[in-house]
C-alpha positions as MATLAB code, in Angstrom:
seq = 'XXXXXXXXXXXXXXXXXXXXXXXXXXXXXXXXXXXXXXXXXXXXXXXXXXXXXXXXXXXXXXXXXXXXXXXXXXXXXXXXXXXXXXXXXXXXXXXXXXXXXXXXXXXXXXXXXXXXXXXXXXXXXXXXXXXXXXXXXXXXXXXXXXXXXXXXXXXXXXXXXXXXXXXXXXXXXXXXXXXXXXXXXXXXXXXXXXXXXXXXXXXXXXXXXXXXXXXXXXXXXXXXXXXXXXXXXXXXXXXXXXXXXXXXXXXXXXXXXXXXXXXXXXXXXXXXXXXXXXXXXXXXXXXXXXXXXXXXXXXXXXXXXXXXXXXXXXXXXXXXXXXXXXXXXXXXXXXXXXXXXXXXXXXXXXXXXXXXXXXXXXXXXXXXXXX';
ca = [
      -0.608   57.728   38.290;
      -1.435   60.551   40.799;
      -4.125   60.876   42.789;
      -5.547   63.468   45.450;
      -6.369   62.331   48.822;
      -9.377   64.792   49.973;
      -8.561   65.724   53.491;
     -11.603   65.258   56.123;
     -12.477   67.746   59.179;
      -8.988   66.834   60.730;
      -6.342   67.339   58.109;
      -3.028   66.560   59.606;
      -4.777   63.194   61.111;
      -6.487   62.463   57.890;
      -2.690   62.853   56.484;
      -1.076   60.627   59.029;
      -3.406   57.931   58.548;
      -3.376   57.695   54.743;
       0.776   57.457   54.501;
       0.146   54.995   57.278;
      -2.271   53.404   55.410;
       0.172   53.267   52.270;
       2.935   51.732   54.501;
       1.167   48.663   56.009;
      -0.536   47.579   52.822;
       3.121   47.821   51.297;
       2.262   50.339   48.415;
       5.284   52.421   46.435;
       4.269   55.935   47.062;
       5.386   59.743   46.427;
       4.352   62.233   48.644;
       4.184   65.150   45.555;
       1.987   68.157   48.044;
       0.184   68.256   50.758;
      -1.897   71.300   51.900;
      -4.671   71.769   54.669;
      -7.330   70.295   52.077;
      -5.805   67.342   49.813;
      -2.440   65.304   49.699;
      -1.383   64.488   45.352;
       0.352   60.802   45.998;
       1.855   59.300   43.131;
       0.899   55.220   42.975;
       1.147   52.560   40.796;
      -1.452   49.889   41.235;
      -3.811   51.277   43.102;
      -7.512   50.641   44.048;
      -9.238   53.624   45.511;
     -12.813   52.049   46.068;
     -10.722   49.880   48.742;
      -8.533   52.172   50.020;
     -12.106   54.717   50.471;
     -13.422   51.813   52.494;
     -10.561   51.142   54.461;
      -9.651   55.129   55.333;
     -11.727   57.128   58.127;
     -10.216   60.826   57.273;
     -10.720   60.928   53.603;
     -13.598   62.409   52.463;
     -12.925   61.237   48.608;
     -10.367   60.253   46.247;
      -9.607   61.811   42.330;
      -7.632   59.767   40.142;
      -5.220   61.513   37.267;
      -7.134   61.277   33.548;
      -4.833   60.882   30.418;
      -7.365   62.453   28.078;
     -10.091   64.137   30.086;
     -12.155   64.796   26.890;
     -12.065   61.597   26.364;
     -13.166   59.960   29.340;
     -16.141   62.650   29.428;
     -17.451   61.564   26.290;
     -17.086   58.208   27.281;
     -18.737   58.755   30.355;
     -21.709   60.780   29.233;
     -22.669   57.997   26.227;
     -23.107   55.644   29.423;
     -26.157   57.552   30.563;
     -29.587   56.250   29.604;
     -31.447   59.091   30.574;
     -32.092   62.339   28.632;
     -30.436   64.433   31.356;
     -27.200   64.575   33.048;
     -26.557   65.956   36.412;
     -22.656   66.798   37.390;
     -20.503   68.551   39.589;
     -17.203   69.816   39.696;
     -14.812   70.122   43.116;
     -12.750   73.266   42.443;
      -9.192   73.541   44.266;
      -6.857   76.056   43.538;
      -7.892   76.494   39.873;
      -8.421   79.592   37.787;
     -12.041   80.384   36.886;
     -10.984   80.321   32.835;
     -10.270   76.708   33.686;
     -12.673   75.972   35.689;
     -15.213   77.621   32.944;
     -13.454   75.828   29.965;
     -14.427   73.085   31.891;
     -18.128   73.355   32.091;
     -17.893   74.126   28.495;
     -16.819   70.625   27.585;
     -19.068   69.225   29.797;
     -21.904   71.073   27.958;
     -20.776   70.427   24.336;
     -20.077   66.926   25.435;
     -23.604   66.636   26.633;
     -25.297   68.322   23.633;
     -23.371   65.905   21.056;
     -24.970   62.786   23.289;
     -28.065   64.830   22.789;
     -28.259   65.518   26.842;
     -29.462   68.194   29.214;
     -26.281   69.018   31.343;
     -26.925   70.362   35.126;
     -24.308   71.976   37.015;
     -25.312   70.852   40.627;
     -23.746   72.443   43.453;
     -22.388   75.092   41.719;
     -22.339   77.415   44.896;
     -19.767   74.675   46.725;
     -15.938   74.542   45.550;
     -16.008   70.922   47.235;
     -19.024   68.619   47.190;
     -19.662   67.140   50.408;
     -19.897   62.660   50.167;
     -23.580   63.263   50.431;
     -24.543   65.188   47.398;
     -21.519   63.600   45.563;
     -24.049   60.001   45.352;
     -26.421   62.258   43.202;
     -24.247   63.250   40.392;
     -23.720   61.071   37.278;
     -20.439   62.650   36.606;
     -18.042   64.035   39.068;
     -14.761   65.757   38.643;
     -12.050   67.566   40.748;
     -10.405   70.291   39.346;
      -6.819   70.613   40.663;
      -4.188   73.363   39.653;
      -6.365   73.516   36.135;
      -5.680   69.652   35.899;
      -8.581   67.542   35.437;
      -9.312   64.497   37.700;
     -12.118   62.271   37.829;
     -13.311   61.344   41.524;
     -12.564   57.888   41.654;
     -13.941   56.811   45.327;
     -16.381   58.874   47.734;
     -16.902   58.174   51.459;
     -19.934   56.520   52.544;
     -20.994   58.135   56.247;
     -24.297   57.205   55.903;
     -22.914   53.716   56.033;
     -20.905   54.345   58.714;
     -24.083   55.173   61.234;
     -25.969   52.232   59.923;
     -23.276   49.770   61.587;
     -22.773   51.636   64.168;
     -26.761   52.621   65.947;
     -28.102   49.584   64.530;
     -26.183   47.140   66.260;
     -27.998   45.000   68.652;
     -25.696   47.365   71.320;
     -24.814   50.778   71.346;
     -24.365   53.319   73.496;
     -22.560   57.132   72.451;
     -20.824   57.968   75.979;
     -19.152   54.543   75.276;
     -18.342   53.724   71.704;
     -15.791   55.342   69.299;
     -17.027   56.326   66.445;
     -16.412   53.764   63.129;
     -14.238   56.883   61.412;
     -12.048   57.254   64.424;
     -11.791   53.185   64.734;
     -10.520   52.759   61.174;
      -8.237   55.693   61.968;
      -6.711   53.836   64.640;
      -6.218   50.688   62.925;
      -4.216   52.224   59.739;
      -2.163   53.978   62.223;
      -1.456   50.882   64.121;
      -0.574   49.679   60.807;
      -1.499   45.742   60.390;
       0.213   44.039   57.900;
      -1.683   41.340   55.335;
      -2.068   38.187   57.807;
      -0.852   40.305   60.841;
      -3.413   40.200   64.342;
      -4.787   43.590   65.806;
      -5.262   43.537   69.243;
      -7.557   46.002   70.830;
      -7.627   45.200   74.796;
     -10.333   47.619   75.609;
     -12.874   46.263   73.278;
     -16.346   47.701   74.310;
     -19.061   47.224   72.401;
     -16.468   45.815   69.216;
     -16.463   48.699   67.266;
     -12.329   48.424   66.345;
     -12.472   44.632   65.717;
     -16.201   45.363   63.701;
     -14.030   47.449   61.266;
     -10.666   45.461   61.191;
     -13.194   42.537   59.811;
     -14.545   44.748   57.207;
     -11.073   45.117   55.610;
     -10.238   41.832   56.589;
      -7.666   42.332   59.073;
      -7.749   39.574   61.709;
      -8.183   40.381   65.261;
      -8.675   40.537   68.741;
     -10.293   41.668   71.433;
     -10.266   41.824   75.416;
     -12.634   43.776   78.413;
     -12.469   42.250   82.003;
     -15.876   43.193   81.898;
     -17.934   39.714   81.273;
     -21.495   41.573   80.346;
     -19.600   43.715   77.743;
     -17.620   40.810   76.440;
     -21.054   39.265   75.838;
     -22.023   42.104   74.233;
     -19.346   42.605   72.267;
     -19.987   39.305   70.789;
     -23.402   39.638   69.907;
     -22.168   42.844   67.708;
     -19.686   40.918   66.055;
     -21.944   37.863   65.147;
     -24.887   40.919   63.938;
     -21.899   42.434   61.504;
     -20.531   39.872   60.299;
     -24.216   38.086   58.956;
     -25.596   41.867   57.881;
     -21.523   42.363   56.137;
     -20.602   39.066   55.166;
     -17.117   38.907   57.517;
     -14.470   36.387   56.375;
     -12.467   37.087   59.107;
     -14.200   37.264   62.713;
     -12.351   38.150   65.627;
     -12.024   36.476   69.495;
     -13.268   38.391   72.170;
     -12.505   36.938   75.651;
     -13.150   38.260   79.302;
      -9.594   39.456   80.428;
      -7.943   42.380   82.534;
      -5.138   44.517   80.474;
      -2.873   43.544   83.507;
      -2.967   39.990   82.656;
      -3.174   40.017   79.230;
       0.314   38.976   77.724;
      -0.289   35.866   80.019;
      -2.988   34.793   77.728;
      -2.283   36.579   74.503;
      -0.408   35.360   71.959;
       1.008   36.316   68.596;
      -0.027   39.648   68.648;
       1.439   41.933   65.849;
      -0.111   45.802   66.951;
      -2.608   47.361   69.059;
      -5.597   49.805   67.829;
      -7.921   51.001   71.137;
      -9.142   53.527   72.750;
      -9.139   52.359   76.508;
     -10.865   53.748   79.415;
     -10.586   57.291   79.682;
     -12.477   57.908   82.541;
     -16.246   58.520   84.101;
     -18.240   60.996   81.546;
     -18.004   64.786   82.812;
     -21.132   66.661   81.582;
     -19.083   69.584   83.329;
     -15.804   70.416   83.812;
     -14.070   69.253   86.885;
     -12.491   70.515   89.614;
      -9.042   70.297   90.226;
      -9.074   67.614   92.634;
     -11.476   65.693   90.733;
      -9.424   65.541   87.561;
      -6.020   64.750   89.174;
      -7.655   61.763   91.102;
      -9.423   60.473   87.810;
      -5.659   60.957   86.177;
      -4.236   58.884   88.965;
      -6.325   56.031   88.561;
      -6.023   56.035   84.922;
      -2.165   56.335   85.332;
      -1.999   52.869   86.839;
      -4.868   51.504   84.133;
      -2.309   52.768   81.288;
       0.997   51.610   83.064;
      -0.560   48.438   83.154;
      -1.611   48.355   79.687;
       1.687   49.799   78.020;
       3.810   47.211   80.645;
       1.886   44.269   79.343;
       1.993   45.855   75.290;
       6.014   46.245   75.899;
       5.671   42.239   76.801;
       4.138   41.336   73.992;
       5.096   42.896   71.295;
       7.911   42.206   69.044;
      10.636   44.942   67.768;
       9.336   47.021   65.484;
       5.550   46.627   66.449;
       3.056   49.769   66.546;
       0.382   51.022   68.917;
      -2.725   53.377   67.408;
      -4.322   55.023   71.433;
      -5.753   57.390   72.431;
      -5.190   59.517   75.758;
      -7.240   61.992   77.581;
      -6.034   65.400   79.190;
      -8.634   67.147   81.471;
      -8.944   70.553   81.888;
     -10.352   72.192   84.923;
     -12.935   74.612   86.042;
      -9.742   76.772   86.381;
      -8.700   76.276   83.436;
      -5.693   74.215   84.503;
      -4.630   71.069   82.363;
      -4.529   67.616   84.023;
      -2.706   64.843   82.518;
      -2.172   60.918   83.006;
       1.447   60.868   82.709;
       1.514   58.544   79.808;
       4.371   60.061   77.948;
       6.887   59.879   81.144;
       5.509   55.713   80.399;
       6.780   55.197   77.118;
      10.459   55.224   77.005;
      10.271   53.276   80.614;
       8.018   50.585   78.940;
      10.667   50.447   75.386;
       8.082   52.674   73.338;
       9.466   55.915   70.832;
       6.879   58.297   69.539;
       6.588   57.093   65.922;
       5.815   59.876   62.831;
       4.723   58.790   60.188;
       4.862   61.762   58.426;
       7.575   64.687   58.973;
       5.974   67.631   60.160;
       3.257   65.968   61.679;
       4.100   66.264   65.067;
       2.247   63.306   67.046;
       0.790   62.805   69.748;
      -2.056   65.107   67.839;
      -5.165   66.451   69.399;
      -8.526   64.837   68.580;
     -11.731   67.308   70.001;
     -15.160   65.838   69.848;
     -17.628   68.407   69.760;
     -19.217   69.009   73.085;
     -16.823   67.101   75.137;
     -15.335   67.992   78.106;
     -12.888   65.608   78.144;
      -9.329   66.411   75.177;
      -8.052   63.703   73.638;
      -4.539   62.984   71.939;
      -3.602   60.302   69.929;
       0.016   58.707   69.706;
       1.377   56.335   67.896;
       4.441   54.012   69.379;
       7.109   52.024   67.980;
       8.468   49.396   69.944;
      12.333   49.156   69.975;
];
């Protein structure tokens, strides 16, 4: 069956995670077109209200229908009320059918004796928000009809993340980055996720969502505590069955004391917030201290990890009042550590650039193999 992948704000990320996403969780996959907006993915045996939960780039999936007259009648005798509101996500379709369409829709309705509203007619794509307000939602794809199987929940999202008994935003990463991260990283079914900068738990919060087991390190022992507290919070308000270990311990020492670790998701330190943009001697000695922070941690990975294994991290690049670019060094590390840029997807170039509006600080993501 095919189904379209709806890209979110960053497309090419949004596209590495899902074939990422594919891979670990071992699913038979072809790539049929990708574009700026959606990827079509043939699958067999697929559930897309998991795969919705587990993604952070995909704003909404829409599953192939064999008869799509049929399903809409079927649909519309489901509804108890004496109205129906739909919508219709419009992508590179020609208005006959995207009118022929609405006309089904509408005789549909009027045979099930119900009112038929075209909501957001004004919007070729219906944003996850509105989408929860429709009683029937379609996608409209090269004049094929879909029916939107899964829709994002980022309402969700900012529940677990601000009502935590901890949170601060200079510090956290966001819960659609984190799941990013840990599809990249690519966890297989009973594999352990390490994230060694933990924080406030946000990684290891979302790993235990989709049941990935995990765990987590910060030589910090306040934010370990923390951390914990989160993790206990979740896992009572979301019903965990997998909780992760969080212990107080430097990145330095950490294959020491860490065992049987199968990939890494984080986002470590990336240095003290800039509410301006810094000098140039300010960001090369903030790069220089971080250098040593991330030769530590990809020293200690490379110890670790088994052939094969993947790291999900992201690193920062600082750009000057003069416009000049700083950087960490980090990809003079990898090959020295036994780390090859891995890419997921061919013309995808990684590492790829991650902005956060209003940041001063630019952020890259890469994904390693060890080998």
């Amino acid at each position: 069956m095919n189904h379209i992948f709806h890209l979110g704000r960053d497309p090419e990320l949004s596209a590495l995670e899902i074939v990422s996403f594919l891979d670990r969780t071992n699913r038979g996959y072809k790539l049929l077109k990708i574009t700026k907006k959606i990827m079509l993915i043939s699958l067999d045996k697929f559930d897309p209200i998991y795969a919705i939960k587990a993604l952070g780039g995909t704003i909404k999936i829409s599953s192939e229908i064999d008869n799509p007259e049929n399903y809409i009648t079927k649909e519309l005798s489901l509804i108890k009320s004496k109205k129906i509101n739909y919508g219709i996500n419009e992508i590179e379709s020609s208005k006959e059918a995207f009118n022929n369409l609405t006309d089904i829709i509408k005789i549909t309705a009027k045979k099930e004796k119900l009112r038929a509203f075209h909501k957001q007619k004004t919007e070729r794509e219906i944003p996850p928000s509105k989408s929860k307000n429709l009683d029937l939602e379609l996608t409209l794809y090269k004049n094929n009809i879909y029916k939107v199987s899964a829709v994002s929940d980022p309402k969700s999202y900012e529940k677990r993340d601000e009502k935590r008994p901890y949170f601060d935003p200079l510090k956290v990463i966001s819960v659609r980055l984190a799941k990013i991260l840990i599809n990249l990283a690519q966890p297989k079914k009973n594999s352990v996720l390490l994230d060694p900068f933990a924080g406030l738990g946000t990684i290891l919060q979302e790993a235990s969502l989709i049941e990935i087991k995990s765990m987590g390190l910060d030589k910090d022992p306040l934010t370990v505590k923390k951390c914990q507290k989160n993790l206990i919070w979740a896992k009572d308000k979301f019903k965990f069955k997998v909780f992760p270990k969080v212990i107080r311990l430097d990145v330095g020492n950490m294959s020491k004391s860490t065992k049987n670790i199968d990939c890494i998701a984080t986002e470590p330190y990336l240095g003290p917030y800039l509410r301006k943009l810094p000098k140039e001697q300010e960001a090369r000695k903030i790069a220089e201290e971080l250098s040593k922070l991330y030769e530590k941690f990809l020293r200690e990975s490379s110890k670790m990890l088994k052939k094969g294994s993947k790291i999900a991290v992201i690193i920062p690049t600082f750009k000057t009042r003069d416009n000049k670019l700083i950087r960490v060094g980090f990809q003079s590390m990898i090959k020295k550590y036994n780390f090859d840029i891995f890419q997921p997807l061919k013309n995808n170039i990684i590492p790829l650039d991650y902005t956060m509006k209003g940041s001063k600080l630019r952020r890259k993501i890469y994904v390693l193999e060890k080998v």
